[in-house]
C-alpha angles and dihedrals in degrees: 000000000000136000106208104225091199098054101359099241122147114237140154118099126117098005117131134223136311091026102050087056091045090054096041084051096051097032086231128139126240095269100037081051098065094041095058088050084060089044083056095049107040090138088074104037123070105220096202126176082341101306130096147234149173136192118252096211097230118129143218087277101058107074124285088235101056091045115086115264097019088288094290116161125260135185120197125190104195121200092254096066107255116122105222118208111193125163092184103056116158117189121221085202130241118339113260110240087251088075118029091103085062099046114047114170110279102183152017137225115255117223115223094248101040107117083236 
């Protein structure tokens, strides 16, 4: 069993591996877990209006209905000046307060006819 140190839920049981090491290691829930992987890993997630999001990596030619969003087009301008395209963009939801200091918004959604 495992005291998360970041909200204070117990969590643990019936995880696999490699999550369940990954959370005794870090003494982190379930939940917490999966936000500080994203923490780690801030290059390849868009944090937008609070919510975030990553790109799958399918392409066009995978179908639309196993791509995120239906396969709908996006187009992502991050802080740092690249211009993202994904049709296959899948959303983790809105930031916990835990970690909201972590995970700023990095980005912002690009309207088809925004000059980008």
């Amino acid at each position: 069993m495992i005291t998360c140190k970041i909200c204070g839920k117990t969590d643990g049981i019936g995880w696999a591996e490699p999550t369940l090491t990954r959370m005794e290691a870090k003494s982190l829930c379930f939940t917490c877990n999966h936000w500080d992987e994203i923490v780690e890993s801030i290059g390849d997630y868009f944090i937008i209006n609070g919510n975030s999001y990553c790109d799958g990596g399918q392409g066009a030619t995978t179908p639309a209905s196993w791509r995120g969003f239906g396969g709908k087009k996006h187009k992502i301008k991050c802080n740092d000046g690249r211009i993202v395209e994904s049709v296959d963009l899948w959303t983790q939801g809105p930031v916990p307060e835990n970690f909201k200091d972590k995970l700023k918004d990095n980005a912002e959604f690009i309207k088809e006819d925004d000059n980008g």
